[in-house]
C-alpha positions as CSV (number, residue, x, y, z in Angstrom):
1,X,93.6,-61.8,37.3
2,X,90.0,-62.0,36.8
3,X,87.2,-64.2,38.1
4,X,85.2,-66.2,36.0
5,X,83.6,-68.4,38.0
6,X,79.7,-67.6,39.4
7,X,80.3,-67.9,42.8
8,X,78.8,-65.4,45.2
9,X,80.2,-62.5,46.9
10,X,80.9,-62.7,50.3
11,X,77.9,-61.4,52.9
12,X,78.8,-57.6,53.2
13,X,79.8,-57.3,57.3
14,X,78.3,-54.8,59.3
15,X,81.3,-52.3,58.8
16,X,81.1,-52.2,55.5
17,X,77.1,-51.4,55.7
18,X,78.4,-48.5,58.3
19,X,80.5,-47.4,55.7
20,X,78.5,-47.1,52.7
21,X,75.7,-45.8,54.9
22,X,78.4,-43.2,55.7
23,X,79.4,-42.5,52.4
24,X,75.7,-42.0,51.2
25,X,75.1,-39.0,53.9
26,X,78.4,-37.5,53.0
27,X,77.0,-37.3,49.4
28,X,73.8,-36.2,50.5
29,X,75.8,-33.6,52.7
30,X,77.3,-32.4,50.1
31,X,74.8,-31.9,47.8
32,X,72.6,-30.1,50.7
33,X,75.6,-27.6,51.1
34,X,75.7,-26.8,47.4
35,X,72.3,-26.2,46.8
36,X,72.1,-24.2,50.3
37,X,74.7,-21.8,48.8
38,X,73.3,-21.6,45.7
39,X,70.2,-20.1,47.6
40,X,72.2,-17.9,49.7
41,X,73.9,-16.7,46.7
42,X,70.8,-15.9,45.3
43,X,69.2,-14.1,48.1
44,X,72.1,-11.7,48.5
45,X,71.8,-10.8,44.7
46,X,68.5,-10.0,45.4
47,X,68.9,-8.2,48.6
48,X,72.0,-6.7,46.7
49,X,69.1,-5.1,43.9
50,X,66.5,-4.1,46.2
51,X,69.2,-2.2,48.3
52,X,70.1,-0.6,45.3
53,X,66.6,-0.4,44.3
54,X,65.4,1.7,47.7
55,X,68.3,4.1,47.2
56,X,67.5,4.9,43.7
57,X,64.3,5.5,44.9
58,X,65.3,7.5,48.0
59,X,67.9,9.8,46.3
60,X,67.1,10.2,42.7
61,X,64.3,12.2,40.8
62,X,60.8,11.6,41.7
63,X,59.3,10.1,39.7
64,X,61.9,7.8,38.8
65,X,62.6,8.1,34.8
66,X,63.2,4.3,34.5
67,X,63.1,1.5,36.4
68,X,66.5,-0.6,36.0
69,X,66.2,-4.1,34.2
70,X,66.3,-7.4,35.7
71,X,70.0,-8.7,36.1
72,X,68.4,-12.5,34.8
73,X,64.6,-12.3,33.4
74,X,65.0,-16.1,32.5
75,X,65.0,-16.7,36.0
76,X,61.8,-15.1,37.1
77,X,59.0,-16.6,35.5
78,X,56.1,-14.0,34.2
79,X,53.1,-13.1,36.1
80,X,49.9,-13.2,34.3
81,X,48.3,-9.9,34.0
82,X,45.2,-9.4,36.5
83,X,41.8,-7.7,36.8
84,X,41.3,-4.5,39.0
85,X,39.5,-6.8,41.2
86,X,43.0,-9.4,41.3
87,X,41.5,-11.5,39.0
88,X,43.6,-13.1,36.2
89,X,43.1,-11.8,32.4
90,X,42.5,-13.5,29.7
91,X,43.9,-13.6,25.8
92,X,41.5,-10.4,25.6
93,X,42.5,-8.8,28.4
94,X,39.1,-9.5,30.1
95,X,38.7,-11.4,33.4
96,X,38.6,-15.2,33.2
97,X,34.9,-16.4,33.8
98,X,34.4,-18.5,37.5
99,X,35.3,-22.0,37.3
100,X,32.0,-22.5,39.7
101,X,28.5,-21.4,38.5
102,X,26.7,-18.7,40.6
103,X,24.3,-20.4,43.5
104,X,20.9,-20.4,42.5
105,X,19.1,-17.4,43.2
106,X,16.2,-18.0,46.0
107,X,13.0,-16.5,44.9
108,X,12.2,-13.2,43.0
109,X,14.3,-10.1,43.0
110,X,12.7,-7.9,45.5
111,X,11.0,-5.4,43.3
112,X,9.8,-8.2,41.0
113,X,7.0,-10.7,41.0
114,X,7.4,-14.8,40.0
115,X,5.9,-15.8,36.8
116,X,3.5,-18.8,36.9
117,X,2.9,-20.6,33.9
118,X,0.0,-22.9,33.8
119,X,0.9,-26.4,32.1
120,X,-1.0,-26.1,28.8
Protein backbone atom coordinates (compact mmCIF):
# COMPACT_ATOMS: atom_id res chain seq x y z
CA UNK A 1 0.00 0.00 0.00
CA UNK A 2 1.07 3.37 -1.11
CA UNK A 3 0.89 6.86 0.38
CA UNK A 4 -0.83 9.49 -1.04
CA UNK A 5 -1.07 11.91 1.24
CA UNK A 6 1.66 15.10 1.53
CA UNK A 7 2.63 14.63 4.74
CA UNK A 8 6.29 14.90 5.68
CA UNK A 9 8.88 12.41 6.30
CA UNK A 10 9.93 11.82 9.64
CA UNK A 11 13.26 13.98 10.87
CA UNK A 12 16.12 11.59 9.82
CA UNK A 13 17.75 10.57 13.62
CA UNK A 14 21.26 10.74 14.20
CA UNK A 15 21.89 6.97 13.33
CA UNK A 16 20.61 7.18 10.26
CA UNK A 17 22.86 10.37 9.36
CA UNK A 18 25.92 7.99 10.85
CA UNK A 19 24.82 5.64 8.47
CA UNK A 20 24.55 7.32 5.27
CA UNK A 21 27.60 9.21 6.19
CA UNK A 22 29.03 5.67 6.49
CA UNK A 23 27.77 4.50 3.37
CA UNK A 24 29.14 7.56 1.40
CA UNK A 25 33.01 6.82 2.55
CA UNK A 26 32.49 3.23 1.79
CA UNK A 27 31.65 4.32 -1.82
CA UNK A 28 34.33 6.78 -1.82
CA UNK A 29 36.60 3.78 -0.49
CA UNK A 30 35.82 1.98 -3.04
CA UNK A 31 36.26 4.00 -5.74
CA UNK A 32 39.81 5.23 -4.27
CA UNK A 33 40.81 1.44 -4.30
CA UNK A 34 39.85 0.94 -7.96
CA UNK A 35 41.36 3.82 -9.37
CA UNK A 36 44.63 3.11 -7.04
CA UNK A 37 44.90 -0.34 -8.79
CA UNK A 38 44.23 0.87 -11.91
CA UNK A 39 47.49 3.08 -11.43
CA UNK A 40 49.46 0.30 -9.98
CA UNK A 41 48.49 -1.80 -12.86
CA UNK A 42 49.67 0.61 -15.05
CA UNK A 43 52.98 1.35 -13.53
CA UNK A 44 53.98 -2.28 -13.49
CA UNK A 45 53.21 -2.44 -17.38
CA UNK A 46 55.46 0.17 -17.65
CA UNK A 47 58.12 -0.94 -15.38
CA UNK A 48 57.37 -4.39 -17.10
CA UNK A 49 58.57 -2.45 -20.78
CA UNK A 50 61.38 -0.58 -19.60
CA UNK A 51 62.81 -3.81 -17.96
CA UNK A 52 62.44 -5.32 -21.10
CA UNK A 53 63.53 -2.27 -22.80
CA UNK A 54 67.15 -2.12 -20.71
CA UNK A 55 67.72 -5.71 -21.57
CA UNK A 56 67.21 -5.42 -25.19
CA UNK A 57 69.47 -2.75 -24.99
CA UNK A 58 72.03 -4.57 -22.73
CA UNK A 59 72.19 -7.85 -24.64
CA UNK A 60 71.23 -7.31 -28.17
CA UNK A 61 73.13 -5.65 -31.28
CA UNK A 62 74.40 -2.24 -30.86
CA UNK A 63 72.92 -0.28 -32.39
CA UNK A 64 69.59 -1.63 -31.74
CA UNK A 65 67.86 -2.39 -35.34
CA UNK A 66 64.43 -1.32 -34.07
CA UNK A 67 63.00 0.06 -31.25
CA UNK A 68 59.85 -2.09 -30.17
CA UNK A 69 56.31 -0.35 -30.50
CA UNK A 70 54.21 1.06 -27.82
CA UNK A 71 51.88 -1.71 -26.27
CA UNK A 72 48.91 1.36 -26.25
CA UNK A 73 49.86 4.67 -28.32
CA UNK A 74 46.27 5.93 -27.61
CA UNK A 75 47.31 6.18 -24.20
CA UNK A 76 50.33 8.42 -24.46
CA UNK A 77 49.49 11.55 -25.84
CA UNK A 78 52.18 13.02 -28.54
CA UNK A 79 54.86 15.37 -27.69
CA UNK A 80 55.33 18.27 -29.94
CA UNK A 81 58.46 18.30 -31.75
CA UNK A 82 61.18 20.84 -30.33
CA UNK A 83 64.05 23.19 -31.32
CA UNK A 84 67.74 22.32 -30.67
CA UNK A 85 67.50 24.89 -28.14
CA UNK A 86 64.14 22.92 -26.38
CA UNK A 87 62.00 25.13 -27.93
CA UNK A 88 58.65 23.94 -29.46
CA UNK A 89 58.23 23.80 -33.45
CA UNK A 90 55.90 25.07 -35.35
CA UNK A 91 53.63 23.89 -38.57
CA UNK A 92 57.10 24.69 -40.43
CA UNK A 93 59.20 23.02 -38.35
CA UNK A 94 60.68 26.43 -37.24
CA UNK A 95 60.71 27.59 -33.51
CA UNK A 96 57.63 29.35 -32.25
CA UNK A 97 58.35 33.25 -31.97
CA UNK A 98 58.49 34.59 -27.91
CA UNK A 99 55.17 35.27 -26.54
CA UNK A 100 57.04 38.53 -24.85
CA UNK A 101 58.73 41.15 -27.01
CA UNK A 102 62.58 41.62 -26.53
CA UNK A 103 63.39 44.53 -23.65
CA UNK A 104 64.31 47.63 -25.19
CA UNK A 105 67.78 47.85 -26.05
CA UNK A 106 69.57 50.75 -23.84
CA UNK A 107 71.57 52.98 -26.00
CA UNK A 108 73.77 52.32 -29.20
CA UNK A 109 75.47 49.00 -30.06
CA UNK A 110 79.00 49.52 -28.96
CA UNK A 111 80.68 49.99 -32.22
CA UNK A 112 77.89 52.30 -33.42
CA UNK A 113 76.97 55.92 -32.95
CA UNK A 114 73.03 57.26 -32.20
CA UNK A 115 71.40 59.06 -34.94
CA UNK A 116 69.94 62.53 -34.10
CA UNK A 117 67.44 63.84 -36.24
CA UNK A 118 66.65 67.52 -36.03
CA UNK A 119 62.70 68.19 -36.03
CA UNK A 120 62.29 69.74 -39.47
Amino acid sequence: MTATDDAPEPPATAEDRWQHIHDRLSAIEHRIREHSNTAIATVDTCLARLDALRHDLAHGPWPPQALPAPANPATIPPQPARGPHGAPLGPAGHPHAPTVPDPPQHGPAPGHQAAVRAPA
